[in-house]
C-alpha positions, 0 to 999 in steps of 0.5 A, a space after each residue: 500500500 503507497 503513503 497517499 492511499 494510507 494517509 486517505 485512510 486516516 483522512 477519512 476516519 474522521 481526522 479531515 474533519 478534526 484537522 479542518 476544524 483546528 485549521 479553521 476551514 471547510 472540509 473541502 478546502 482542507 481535502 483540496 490543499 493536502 491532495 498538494 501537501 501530502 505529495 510535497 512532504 512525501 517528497 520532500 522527504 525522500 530528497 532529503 533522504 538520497 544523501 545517504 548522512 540525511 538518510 540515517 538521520 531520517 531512519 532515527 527520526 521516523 523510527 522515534 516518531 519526532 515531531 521535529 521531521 518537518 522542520 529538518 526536512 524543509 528547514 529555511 525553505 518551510 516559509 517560502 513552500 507554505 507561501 507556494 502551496 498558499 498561492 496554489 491552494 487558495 488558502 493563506 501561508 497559516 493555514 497551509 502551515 496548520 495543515 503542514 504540522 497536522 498532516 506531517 505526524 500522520 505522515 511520519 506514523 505511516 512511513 514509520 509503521 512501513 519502516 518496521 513492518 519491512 524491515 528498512 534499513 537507511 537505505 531501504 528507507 530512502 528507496 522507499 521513500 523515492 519509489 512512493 515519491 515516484 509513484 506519485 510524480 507518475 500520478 500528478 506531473 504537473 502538480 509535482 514538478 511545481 513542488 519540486 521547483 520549491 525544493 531546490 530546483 537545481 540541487 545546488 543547496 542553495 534556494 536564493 537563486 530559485 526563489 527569485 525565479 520562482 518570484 519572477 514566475 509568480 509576479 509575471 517574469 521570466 523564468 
């Protein structure tokens, strides 16, 4: 079973309707924004586990369930992504940023559960991680490859030069 079908689950055993309610908008809106925020994290999440240091500490992490995933995986760049999906979603930076934080602990229990019913290592882990990032890539092209653009586009560590592409889109620019 893939991270989106076991997230849908979870989602509709009631918690779409608790963490809409704590976000503070409609159920709809709610479903409409984490069909993009759940792919994002999931992605997020297996770019930065394909460095093999950032994978073992993921492993640990997930493995433990803390609560500090999002904020390793997305650091600096939590912002400048909740503004993105803001922009996409129709909703504002804080409730985009609400369903982030509910969303993500869902996340890290299901990929944790997946963790140690397969027996991942920290590579199997980051394989994991990269196939369900794949599978979704595979179902959304058009949704994910405005994701990624938000995750460092072009690797170099460095988002300075596409957030400014990325402003020059969103504002009319070149690109």
């Amino acid at each position: 079973m893939n991270l989106m079908d076991i997230l849908t689950q979870q989602l509709n055993g009631g918690a779409l309707s608790q963490i809409s309610q704590q976000v503070g908008i409609d159920e709809n809106a709610a479903s409409t924004a984490i069909s993009s925020i759940a792919p994002m994290l999931i992605s997020a999440l297996a770019k930065k586990s394909s460095q093999p240091e950032q994978a073992e500490i993921l492993h640990q992490k997930i493995a433990d369930e803390q609560d500090d995933v999002l904020d390793h995986v997305l650091g600096n760049r939590q912002n400048m992504i909740q503004q993105g999906l803001a922009q996409q979603t129709g909703l504002n930076a804080d409730a985009v940023g609400g369903l982030m934080s509910a969303l993500a602990p869902m996340l890290i229990h299901a990929i944790s559960q997946q963790q140690k019913k397969q027996g991942l290592d920290a590579g199997g882990l980051s394989s994991f991680l990269n196939n369900q990032s794949g599978l979704i890539q595979a179902a959304a092209p058009a949704v994910m490859g405005m994701l990624f653009d938000m995750l460092d586009a072009n690797d170099d560590g460095n988002i300075m030069d596409d957030i400014g592409r990325i402003a020059g889109k969103l504002f009319g620019g070149k690109s």
